[in-house]
C-alpha positions in Angstrom: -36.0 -45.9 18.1 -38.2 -43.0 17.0 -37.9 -40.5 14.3 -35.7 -38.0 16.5 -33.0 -40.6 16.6 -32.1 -41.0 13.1 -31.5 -38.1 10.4 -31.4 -38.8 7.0 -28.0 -39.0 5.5 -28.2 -36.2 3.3 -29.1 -33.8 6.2 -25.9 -32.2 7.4 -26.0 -30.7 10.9 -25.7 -27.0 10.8 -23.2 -25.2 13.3 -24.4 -22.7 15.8 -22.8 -19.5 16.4 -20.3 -17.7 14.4 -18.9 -18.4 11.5 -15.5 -20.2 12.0 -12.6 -18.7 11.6 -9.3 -18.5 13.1 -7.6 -16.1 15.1 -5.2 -14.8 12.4 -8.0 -14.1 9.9 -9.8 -12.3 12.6 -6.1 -10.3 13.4 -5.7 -10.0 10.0 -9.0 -8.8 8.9 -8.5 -6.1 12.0 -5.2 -4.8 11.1 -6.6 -4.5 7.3 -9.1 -2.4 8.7 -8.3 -1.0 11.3 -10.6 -0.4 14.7 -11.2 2.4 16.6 -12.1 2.4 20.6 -12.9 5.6 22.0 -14.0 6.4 26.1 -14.3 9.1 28.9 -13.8 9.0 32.0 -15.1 11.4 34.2 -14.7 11.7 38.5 -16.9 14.4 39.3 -17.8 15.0 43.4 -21.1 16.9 44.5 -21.1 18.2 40.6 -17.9 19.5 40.2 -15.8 17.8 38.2 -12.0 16.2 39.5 -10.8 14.3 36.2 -11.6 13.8 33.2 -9.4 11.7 30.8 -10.3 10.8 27.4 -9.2 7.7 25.9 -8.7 6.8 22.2 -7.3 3.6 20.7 -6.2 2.8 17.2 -5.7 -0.4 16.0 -4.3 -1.4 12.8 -1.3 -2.2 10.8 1.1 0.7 9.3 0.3 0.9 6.7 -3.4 1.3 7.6 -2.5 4.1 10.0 -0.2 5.9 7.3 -3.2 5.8 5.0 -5.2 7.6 8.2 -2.6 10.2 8.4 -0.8 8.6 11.8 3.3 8.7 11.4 3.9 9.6 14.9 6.5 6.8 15.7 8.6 8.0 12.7 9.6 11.3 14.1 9.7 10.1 17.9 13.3 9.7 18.5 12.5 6.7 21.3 11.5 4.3 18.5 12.8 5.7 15.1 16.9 5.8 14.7 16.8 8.1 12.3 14.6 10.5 14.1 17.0 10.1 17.2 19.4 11.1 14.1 17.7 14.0 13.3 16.9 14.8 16.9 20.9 15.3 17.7 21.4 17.3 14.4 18.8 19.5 15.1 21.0 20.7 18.7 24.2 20.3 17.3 22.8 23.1 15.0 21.4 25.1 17.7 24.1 24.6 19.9 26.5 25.7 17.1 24.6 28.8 16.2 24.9 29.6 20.0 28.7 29.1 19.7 29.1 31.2 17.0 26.7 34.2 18.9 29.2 33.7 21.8 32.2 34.1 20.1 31.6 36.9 17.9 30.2 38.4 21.1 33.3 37.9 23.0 35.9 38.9 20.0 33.7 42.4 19.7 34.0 42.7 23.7 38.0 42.0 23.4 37.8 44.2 20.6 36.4 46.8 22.3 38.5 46.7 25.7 41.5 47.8 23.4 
């Protein structure tokens, strides 16, 4: 055997490549954070351009995106109940208002024909 073949026993093999860690820290260091990927796309032909559509991604956890100033899926009424809540509220008003607008309309127009 030569020298290659044996280590001593207080040598400990050192890993290549990343530092281990497992997918959840990696996830949960992410979300913590937060990461931003931003593209374009462009489609031009004989230099003039056809489409352009610029792509941004956010990724993180709520309260990461609250702290960035992102509340968007609280007032769309597709994933928030109460902002389907407040949605409906908002045209019952409007549609009551109208109502009212028609009615008096009509009541000054009878009142008028007599």
């Amino acid at each position: 055997m030569t020298d290659l073949d044996h280590r001593p026993a207080n040598l400990e093999a050192e890993p290549y490549g990343p530092p281990s860690g497992s997918l959840a820290d990696l996830l949960e260091r992410v979300l913590d954070k937060g990461i931003v990927i931003a593209g374009d796309i462009k489609i031009d032909l004989l230099d003039i351009e056809l489409l352009t559509i610029r792509l941004r991604l956010f990724i993180a956890s709520v309260d990461t995106a609250k702290k960035a100033g992102i509340d968007w899926w609280e007032t769309d009424p597709a994933l928030s109940s109460r902002a389907a809540r407040d949605a409906l509220a908002e045209e019952n008003e409007r549609l009551r208002a109208r109502l009212d607008a028609l009615e008096e309309a009509t009541a000054e127009s009878s009142e008028a024909a007599r």
